[in-house]
mmCIF file as gemmi writes it, N, C-alpha and C atoms, coordinates in Angstrom:
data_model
loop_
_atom_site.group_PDB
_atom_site.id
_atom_site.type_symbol
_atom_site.label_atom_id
_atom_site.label_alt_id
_atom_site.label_comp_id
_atom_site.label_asym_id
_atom_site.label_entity_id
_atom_site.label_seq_id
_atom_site.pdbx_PDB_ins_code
_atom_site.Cartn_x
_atom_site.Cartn_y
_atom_site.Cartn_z
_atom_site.occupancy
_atom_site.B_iso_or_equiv
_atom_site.pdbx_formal_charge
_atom_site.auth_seq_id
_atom_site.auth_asym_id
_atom_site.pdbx_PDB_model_num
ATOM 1 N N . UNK Axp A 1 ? 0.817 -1.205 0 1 0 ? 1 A 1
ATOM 2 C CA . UNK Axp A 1 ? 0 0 0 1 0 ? 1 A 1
ATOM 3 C C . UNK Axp A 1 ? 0.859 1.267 0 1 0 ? 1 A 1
ATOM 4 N N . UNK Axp A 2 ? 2.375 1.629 -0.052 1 0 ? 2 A 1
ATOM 5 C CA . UNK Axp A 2 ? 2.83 2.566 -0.415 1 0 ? 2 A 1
ATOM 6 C C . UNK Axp A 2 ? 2.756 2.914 0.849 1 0 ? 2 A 1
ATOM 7 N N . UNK Axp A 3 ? 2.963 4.853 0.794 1 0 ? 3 A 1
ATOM 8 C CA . UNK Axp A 3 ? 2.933 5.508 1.724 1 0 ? 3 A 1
ATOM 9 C C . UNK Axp A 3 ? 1.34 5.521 2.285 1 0 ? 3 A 1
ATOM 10 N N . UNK Axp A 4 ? 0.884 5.161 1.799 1 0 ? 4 A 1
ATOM 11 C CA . UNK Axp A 4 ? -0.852 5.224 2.46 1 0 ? 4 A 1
ATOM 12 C C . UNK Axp A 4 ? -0.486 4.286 3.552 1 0 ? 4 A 1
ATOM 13 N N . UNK Axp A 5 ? -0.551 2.838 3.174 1 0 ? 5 A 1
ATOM 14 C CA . UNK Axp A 5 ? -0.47 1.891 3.901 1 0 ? 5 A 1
ATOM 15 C C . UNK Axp A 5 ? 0.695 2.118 5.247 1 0 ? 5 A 1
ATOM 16 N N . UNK Axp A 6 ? 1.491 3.181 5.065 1 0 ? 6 A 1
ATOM 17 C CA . UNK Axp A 6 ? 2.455 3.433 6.228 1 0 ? 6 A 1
ATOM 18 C C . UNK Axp A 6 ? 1.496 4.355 6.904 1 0 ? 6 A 1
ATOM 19 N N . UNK Axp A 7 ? 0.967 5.585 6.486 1 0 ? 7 A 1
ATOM 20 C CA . UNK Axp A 7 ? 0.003 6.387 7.287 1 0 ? 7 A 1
ATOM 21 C C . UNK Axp A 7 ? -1.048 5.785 7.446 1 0 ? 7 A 1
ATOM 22 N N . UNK Axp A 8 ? -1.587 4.879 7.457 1 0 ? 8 A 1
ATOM 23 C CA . UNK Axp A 8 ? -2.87 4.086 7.882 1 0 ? 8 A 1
ATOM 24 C C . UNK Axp A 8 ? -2.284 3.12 9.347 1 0 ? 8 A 1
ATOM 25 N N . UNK Axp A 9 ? -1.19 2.827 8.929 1 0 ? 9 A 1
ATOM 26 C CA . UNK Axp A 9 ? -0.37 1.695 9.957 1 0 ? 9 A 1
ATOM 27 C C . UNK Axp A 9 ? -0.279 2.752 11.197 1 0 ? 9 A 1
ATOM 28 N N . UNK Axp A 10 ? 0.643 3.942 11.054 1 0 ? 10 A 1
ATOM 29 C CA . UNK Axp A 10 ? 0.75 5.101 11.839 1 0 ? 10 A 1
ATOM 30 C C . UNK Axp A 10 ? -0.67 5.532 12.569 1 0 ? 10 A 1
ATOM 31 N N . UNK Axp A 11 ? -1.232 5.806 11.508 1 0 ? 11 A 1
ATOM 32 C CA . UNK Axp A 11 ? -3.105 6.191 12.805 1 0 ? 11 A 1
ATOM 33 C C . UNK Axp A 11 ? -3.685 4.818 13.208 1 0 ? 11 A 1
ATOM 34 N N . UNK Axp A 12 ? -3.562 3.67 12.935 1 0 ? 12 A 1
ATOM 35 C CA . UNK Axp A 12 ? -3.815 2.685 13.999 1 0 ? 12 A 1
ATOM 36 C C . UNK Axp A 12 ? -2.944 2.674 15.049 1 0 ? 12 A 1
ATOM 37 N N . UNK Axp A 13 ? -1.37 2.936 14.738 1 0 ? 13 A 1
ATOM 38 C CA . UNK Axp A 13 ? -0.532 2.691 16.11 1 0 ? 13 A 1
ATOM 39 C C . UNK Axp A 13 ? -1.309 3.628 17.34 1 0 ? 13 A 1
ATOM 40 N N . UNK Axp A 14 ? -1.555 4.91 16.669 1 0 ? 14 A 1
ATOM 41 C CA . UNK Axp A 14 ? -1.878 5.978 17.26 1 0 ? 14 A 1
ATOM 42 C C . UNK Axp A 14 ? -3.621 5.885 17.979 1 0 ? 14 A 1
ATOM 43 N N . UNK Axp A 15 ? -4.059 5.104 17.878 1 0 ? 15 A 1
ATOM 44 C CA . UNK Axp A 15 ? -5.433 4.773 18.591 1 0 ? 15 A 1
ATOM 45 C C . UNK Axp A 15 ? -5.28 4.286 19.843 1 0 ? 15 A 1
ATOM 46 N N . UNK Axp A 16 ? -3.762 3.783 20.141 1 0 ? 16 A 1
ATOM 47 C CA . UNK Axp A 16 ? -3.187 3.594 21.8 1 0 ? 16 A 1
ATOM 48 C C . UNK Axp A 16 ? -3.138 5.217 22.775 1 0 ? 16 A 1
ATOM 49 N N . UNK Axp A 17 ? -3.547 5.868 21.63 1 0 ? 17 A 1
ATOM 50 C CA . UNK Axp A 17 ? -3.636 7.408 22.586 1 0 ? 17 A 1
ATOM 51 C C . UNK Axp A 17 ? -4.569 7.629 23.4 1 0 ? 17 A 1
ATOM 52 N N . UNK Axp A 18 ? -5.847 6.667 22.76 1 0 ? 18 A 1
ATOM 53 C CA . UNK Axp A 18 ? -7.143 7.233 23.014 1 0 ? 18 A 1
ATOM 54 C C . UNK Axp A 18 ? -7.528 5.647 23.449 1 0 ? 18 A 1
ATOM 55 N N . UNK Axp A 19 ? -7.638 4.384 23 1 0 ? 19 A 1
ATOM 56 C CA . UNK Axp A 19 ? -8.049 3.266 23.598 1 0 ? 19 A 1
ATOM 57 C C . UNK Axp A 19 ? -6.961 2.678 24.596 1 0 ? 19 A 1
ATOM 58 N N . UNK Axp A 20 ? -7.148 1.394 25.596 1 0 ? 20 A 1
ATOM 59 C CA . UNK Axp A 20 ? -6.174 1.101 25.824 1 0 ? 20 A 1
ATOM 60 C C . UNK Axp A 20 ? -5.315 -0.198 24.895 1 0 ? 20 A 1
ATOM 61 N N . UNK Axp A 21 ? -4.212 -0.416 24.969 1 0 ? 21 A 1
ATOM 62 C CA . UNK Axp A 21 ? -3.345 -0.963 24.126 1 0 ? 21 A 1
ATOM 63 C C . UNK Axp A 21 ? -3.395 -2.599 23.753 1 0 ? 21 A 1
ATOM 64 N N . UNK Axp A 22 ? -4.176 -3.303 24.647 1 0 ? 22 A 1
ATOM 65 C CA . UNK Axp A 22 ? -4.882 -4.516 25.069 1 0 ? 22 A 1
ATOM 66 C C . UNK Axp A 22 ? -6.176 -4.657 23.825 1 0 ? 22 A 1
ATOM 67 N N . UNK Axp A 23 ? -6.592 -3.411 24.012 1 0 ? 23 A 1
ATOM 68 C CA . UNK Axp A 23 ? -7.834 -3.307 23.258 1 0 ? 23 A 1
ATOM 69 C C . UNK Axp A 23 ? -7.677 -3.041 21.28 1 0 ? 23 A 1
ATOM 70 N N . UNK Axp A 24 ? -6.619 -2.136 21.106 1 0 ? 24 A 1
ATOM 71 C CA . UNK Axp A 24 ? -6.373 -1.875 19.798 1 0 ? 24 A 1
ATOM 72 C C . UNK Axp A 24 ? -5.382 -3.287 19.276 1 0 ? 24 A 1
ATOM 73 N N . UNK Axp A 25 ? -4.654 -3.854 19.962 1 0 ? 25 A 1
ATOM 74 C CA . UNK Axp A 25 ? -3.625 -5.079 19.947 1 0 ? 25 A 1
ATOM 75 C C . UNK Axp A 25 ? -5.086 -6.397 19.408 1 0 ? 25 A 1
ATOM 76 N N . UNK Axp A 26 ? -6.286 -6.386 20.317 1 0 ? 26 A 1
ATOM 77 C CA . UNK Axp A 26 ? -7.086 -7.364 19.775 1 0 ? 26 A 1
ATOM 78 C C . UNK Axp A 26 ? -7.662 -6.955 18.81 1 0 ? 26 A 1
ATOM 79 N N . UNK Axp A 27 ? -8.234 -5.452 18.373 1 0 ? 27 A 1
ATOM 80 C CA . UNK Axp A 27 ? -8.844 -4.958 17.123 1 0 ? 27 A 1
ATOM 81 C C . UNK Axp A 27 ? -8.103 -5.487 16.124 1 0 ? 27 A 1
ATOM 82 N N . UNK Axp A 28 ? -7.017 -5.031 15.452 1 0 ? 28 A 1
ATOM 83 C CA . UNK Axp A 28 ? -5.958 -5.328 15.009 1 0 ? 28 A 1
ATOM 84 C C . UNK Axp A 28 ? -5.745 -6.946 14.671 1 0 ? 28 A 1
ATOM 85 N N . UNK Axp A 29 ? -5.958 -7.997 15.643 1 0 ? 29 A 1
ATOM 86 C CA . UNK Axp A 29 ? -5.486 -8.738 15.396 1 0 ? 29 A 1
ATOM 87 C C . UNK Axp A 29 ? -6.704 -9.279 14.722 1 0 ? 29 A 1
ATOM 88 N N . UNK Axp A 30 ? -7.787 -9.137 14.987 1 0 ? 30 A 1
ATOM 89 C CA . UNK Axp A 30 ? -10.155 -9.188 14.405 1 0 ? 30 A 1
ATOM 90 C C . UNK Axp A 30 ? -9.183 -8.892 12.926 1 0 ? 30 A 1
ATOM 91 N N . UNK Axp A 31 ? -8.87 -7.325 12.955 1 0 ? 31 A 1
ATOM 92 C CA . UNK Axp A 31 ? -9.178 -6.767 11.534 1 0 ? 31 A 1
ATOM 93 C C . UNK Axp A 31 ? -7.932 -7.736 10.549 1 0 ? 31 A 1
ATOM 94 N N . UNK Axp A 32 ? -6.982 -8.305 10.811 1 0 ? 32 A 1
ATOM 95 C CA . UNK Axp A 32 ? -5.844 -9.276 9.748 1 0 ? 32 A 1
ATOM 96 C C . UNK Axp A 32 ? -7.182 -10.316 9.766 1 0 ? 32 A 1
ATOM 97 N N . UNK Axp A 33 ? -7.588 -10.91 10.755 1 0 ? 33 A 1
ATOM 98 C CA . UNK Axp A 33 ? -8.3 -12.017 10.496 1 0 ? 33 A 1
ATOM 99 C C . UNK Axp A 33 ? -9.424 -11.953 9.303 1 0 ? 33 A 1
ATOM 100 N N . UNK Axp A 34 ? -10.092 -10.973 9.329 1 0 ? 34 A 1
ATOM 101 C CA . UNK Axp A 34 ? -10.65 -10.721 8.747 1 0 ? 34 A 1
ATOM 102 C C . UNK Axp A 34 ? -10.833 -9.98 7.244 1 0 ? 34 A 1
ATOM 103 N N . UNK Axp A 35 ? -9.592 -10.122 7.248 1 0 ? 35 A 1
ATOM 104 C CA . UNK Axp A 35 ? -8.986 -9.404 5.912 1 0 ? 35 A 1
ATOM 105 C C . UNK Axp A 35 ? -9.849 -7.967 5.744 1 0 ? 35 A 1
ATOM 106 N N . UNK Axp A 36 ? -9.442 -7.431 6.827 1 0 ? 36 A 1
ATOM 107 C CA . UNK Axp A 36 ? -10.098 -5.486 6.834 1 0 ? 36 A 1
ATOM 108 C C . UNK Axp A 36 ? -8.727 -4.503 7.04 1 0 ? 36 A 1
ATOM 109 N N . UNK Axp A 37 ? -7.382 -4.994 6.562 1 0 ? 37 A 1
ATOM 110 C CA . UNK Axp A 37 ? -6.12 -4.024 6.964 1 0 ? 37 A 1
ATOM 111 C C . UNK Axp A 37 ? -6.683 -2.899 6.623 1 0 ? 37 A 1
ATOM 112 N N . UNK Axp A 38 ? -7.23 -2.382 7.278 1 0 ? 38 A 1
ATOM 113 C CA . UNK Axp A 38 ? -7.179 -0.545 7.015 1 0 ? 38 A 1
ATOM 114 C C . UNK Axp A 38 ? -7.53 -0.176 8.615 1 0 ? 38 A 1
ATOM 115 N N . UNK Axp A 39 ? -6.751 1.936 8.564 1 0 ? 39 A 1
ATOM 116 C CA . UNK Axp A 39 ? -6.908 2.248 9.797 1 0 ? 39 A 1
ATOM 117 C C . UNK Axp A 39 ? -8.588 2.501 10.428 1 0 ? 39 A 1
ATOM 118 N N . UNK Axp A 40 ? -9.39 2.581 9.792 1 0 ? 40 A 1
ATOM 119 C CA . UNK Axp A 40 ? -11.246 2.454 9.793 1 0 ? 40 A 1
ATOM 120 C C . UNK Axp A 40 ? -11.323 1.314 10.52 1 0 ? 40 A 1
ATOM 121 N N . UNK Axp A 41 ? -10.987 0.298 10.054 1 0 ? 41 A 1
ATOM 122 C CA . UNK Axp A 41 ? -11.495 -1.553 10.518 1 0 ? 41 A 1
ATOM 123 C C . UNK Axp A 41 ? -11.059 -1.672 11.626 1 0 ? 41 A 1
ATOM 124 N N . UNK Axp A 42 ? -9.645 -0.965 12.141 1 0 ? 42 A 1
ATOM 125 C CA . UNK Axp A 42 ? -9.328 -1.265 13.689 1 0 ? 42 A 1
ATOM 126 C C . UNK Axp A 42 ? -10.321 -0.192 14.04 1 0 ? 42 A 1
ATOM 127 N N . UNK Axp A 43 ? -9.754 1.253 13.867 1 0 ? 43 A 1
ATOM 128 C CA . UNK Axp A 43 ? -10.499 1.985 14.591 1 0 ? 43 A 1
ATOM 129 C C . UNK Axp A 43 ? -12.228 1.27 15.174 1 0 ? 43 A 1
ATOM 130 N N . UNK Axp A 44 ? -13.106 0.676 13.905 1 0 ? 44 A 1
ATOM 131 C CA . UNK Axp A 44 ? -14.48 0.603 14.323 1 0 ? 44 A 1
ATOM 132 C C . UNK Axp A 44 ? -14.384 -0.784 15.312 1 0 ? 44 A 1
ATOM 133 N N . UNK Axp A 45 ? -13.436 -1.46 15.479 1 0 ? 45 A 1
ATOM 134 C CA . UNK Axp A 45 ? -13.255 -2.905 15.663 1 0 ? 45 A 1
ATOM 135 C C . UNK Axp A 45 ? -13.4 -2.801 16.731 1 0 ? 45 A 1
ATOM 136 N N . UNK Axp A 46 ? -12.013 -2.116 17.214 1 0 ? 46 A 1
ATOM 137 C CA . UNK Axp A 46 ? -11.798 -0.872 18.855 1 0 ? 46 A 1
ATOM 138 C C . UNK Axp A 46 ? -12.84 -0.751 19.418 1 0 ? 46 A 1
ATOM 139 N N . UNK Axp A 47 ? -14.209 0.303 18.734 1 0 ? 47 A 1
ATOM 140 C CA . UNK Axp A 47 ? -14.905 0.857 19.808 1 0 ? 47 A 1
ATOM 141 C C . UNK Axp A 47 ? -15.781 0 19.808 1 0 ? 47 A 1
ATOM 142 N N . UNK Axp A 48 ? -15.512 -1.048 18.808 1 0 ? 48 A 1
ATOM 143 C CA . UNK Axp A 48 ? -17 -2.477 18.881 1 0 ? 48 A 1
ATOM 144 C C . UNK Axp A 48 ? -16.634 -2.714 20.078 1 0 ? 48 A 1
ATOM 145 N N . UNK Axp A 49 ? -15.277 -3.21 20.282 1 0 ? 49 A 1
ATOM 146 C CA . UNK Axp A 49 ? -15.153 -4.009 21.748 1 0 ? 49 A 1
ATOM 147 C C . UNK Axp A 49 ? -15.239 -3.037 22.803 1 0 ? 49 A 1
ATOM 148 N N . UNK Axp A 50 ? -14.951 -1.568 22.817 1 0 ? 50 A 1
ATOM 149 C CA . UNK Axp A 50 ? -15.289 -1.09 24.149 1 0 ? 50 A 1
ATOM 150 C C . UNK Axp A 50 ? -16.8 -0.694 24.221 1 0 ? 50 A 1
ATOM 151 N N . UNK Axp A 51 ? -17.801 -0.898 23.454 1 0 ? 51 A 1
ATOM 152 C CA . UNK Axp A 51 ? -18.39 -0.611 23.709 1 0 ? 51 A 1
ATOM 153 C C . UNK Axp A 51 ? -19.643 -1.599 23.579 1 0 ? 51 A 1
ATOM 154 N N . UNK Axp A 52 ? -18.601 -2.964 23.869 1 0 ? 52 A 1
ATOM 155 C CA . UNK Axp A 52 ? -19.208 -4.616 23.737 1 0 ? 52 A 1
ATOM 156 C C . UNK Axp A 52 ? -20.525 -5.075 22.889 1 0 ? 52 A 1
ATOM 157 N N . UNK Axp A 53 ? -19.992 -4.696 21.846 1 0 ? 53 A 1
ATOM 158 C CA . UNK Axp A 53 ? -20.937 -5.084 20.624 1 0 ? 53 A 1
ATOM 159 C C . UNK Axp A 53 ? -20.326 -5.594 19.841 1 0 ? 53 A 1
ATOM 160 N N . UNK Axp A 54 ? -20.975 -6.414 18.891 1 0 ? 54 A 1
ATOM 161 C CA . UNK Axp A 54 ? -20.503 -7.093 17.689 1 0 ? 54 A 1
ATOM 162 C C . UNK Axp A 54 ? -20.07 -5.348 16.495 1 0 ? 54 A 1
ATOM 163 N N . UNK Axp A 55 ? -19.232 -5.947 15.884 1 0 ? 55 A 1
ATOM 164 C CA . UNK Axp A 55 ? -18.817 -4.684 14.901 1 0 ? 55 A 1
ATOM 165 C C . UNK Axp A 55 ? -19.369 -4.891 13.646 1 0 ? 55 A 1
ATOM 166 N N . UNK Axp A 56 ? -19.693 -3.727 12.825 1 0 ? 56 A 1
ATOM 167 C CA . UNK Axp A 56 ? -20.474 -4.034 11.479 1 0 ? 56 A 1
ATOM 168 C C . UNK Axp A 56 ? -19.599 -3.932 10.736 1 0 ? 56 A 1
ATOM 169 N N . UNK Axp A 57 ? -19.277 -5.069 9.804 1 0 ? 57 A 1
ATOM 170 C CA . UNK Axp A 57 ? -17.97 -4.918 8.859 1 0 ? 57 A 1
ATOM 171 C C . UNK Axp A 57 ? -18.324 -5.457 7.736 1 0 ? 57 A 1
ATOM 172 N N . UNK Axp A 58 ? -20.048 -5.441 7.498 1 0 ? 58 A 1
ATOM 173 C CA . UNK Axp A 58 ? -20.214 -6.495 6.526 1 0 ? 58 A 1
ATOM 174 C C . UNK Axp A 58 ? -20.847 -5.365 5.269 1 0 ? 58 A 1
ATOM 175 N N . UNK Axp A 59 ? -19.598 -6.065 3.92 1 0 ? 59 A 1
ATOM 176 C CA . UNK Axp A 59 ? -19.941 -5.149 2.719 1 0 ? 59 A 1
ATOM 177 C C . UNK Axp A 59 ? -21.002 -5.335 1.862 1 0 ? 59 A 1
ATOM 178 N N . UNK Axp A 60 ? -21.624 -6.542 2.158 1 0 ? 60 A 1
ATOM 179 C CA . UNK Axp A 60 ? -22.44 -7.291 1.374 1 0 ? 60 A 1
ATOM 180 C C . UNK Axp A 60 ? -23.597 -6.002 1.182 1 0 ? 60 A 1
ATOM 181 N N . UNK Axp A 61 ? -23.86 -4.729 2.091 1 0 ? 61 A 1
ATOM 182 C CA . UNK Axp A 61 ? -25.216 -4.135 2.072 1 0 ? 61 A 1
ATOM 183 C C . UNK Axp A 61 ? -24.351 -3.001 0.967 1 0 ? 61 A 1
ATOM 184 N N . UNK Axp A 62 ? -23.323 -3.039 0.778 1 0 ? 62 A 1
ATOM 185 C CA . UNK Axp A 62 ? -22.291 -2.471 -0.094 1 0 ? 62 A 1
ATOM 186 C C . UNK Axp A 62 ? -21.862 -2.963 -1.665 1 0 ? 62 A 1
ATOM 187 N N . UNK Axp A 63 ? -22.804 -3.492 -2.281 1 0 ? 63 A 1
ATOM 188 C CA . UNK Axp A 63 ? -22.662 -4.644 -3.897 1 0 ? 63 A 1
ATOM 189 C C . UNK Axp A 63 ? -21.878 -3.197 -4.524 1 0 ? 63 A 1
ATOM 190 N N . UNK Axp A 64 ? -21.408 -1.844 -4.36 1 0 ? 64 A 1
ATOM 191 C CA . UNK Axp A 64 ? -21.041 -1.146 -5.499 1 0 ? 64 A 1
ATOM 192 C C . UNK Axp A 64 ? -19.793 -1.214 -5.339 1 0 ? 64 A 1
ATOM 193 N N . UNK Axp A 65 ? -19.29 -1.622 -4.089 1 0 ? 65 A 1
ATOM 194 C CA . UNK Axp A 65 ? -17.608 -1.8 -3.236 1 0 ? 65 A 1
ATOM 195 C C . UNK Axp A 65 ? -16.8 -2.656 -4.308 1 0 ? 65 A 1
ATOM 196 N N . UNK Axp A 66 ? -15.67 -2.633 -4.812 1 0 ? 66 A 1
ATOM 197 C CA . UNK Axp A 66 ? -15.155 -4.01 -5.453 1 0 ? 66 A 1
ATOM 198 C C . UNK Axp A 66 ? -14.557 -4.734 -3.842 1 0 ? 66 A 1
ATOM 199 N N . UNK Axp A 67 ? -14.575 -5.766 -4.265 1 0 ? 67 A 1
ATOM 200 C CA . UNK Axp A 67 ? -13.977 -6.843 -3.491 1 0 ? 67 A 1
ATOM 201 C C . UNK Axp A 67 ? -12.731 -6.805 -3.089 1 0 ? 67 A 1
ATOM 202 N N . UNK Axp A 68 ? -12.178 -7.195 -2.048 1 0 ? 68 A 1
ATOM 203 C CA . UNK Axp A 68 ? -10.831 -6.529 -1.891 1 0 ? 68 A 1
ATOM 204 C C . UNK Axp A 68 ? -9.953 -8.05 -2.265 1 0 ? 68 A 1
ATOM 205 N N . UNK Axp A 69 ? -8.8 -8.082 -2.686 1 0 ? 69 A 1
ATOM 206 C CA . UNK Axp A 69 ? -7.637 -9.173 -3.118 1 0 ? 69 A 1
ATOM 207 C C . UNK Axp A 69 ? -6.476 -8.507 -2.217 1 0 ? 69 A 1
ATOM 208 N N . UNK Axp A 70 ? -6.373 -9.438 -1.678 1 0 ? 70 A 1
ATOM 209 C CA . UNK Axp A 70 ? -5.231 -9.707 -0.64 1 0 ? 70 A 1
ATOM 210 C C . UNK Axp A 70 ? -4.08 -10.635 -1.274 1 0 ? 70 A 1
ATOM 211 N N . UNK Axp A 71 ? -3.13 -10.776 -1.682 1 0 ? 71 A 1
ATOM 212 C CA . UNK Axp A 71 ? -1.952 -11.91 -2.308 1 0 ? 71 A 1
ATOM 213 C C . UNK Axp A 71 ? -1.186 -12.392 -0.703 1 0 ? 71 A 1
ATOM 214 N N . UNK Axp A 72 ? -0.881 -13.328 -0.573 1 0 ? 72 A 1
ATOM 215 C CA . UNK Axp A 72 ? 0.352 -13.747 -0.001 1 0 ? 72 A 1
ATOM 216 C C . UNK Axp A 72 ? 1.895 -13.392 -0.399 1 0 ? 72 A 1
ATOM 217 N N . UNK Axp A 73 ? 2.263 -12.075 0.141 1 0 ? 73 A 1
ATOM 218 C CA . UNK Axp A 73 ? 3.819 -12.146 -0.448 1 0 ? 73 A 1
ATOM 219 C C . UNK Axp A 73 ? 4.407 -14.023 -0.304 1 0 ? 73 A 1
ATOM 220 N N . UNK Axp A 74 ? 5.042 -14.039 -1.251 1 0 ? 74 A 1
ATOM 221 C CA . UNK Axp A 74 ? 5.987 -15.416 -1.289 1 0 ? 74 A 1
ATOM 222 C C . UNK Axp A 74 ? 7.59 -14.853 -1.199 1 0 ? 74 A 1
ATOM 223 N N . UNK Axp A 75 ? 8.431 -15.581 -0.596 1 0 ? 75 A 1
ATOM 224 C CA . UNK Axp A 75 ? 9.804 -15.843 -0.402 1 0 ? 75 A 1
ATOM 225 C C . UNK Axp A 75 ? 10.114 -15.34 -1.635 1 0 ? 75 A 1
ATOM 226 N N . UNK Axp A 76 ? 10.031 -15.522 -3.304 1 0 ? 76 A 1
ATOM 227 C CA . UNK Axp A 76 ? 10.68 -15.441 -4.323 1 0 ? 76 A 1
ATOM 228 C C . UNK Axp A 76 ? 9.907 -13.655 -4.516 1 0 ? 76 A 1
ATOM 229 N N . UNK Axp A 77 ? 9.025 -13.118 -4.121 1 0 ? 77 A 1
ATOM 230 C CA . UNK Axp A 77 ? 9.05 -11.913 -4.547 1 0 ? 77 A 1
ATOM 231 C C . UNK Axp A 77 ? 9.473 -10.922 -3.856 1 0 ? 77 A 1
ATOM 232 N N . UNK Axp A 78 ? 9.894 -10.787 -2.661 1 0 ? 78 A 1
ATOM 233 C CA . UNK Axp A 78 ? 10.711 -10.551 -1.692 1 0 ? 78 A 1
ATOM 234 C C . UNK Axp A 78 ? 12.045 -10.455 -2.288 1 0 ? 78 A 1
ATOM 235 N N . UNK Axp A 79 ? 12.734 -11.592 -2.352 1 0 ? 79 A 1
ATOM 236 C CA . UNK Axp A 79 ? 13.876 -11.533 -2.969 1 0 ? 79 A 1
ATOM 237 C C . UNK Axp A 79 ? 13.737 -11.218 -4.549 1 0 ? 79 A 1
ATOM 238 N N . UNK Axp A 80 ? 13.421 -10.978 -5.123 1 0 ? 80 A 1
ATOM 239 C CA . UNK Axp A 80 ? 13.376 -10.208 -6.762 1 0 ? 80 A 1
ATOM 240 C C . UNK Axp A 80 ? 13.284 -8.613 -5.967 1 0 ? 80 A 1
ATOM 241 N N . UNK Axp A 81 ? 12.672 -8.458 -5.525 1 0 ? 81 A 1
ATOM 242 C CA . UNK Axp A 81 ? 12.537 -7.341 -5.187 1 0 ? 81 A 1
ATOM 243 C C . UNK Axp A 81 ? 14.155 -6.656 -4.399 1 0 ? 81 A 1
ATOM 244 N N . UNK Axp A 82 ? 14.367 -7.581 -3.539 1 0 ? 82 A 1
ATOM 245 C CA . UNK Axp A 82 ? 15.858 -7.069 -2.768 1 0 ? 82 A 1
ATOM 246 C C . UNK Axp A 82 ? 16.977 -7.358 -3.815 1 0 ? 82 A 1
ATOM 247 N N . UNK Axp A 83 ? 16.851 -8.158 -4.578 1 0 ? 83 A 1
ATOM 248 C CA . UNK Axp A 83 ? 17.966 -8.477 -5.9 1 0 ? 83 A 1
ATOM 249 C C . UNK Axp A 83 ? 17.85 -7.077 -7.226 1 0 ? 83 A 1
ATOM 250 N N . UNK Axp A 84 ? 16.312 -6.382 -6.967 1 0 ? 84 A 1
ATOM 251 C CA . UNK Axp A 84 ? 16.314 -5.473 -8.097 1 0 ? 84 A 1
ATOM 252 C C . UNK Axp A 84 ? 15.697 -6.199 -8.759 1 0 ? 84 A 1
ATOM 253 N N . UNK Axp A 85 ? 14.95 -6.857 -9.482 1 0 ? 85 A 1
ATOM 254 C CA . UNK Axp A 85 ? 14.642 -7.441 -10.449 1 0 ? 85 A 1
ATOM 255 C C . UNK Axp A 85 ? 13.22 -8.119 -10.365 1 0 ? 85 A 1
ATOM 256 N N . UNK Axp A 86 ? 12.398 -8.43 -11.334 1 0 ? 86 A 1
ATOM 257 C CA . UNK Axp A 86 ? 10.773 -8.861 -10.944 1 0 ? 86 A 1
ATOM 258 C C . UNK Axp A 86 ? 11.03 -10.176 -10.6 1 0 ? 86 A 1
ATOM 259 N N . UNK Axp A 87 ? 9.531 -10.344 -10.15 1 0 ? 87 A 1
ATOM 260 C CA . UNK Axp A 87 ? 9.273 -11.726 -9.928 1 0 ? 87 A 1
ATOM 261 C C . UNK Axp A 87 ? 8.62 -12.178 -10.863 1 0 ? 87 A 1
């Protein structure tokens, strides 16, 4: 995700300002599970649990959304990448 994906990473770290760190550490770990990496999905994940409710994360009421694709980095694109060169 580029520099987005670093400033999205940055305002989730930064939700330990305002929740406690127990709490954004389990959001966080909901939102990978759930394939929602963005700083929104913790943030709403967060106040689901402090405010002990199930969280609404479902796009389905959303058909205009595209679908999100997630890849598995692999070992060989990693290294093309640190060698300079594609995978």
């Amino acid at each position: 995700m580029g520099n987005r994906g670093k400033r999205e990473f940055i305002q989730a770290l930064r939700l330990i300002e305002v929740f406690p760190e127990a709490i954004v550490a389990a959001a966080a770990t909901d939102a990978i599970r759930l394939g929602a990496v963005s700083f929104d999905a913790v943030k709403q994940l967060a106040v689901a649990k402090v405010e002990r409710r199930p969280a609404r994360l479902d796009l389905s009421v959303h058909p205009y959304l595209p679908a999100p694709t997630v890849k598995t980095t692999s070992a060989a694109d990693y290294a093309a990448l640190v060698s300079g060169g594609t995978a």
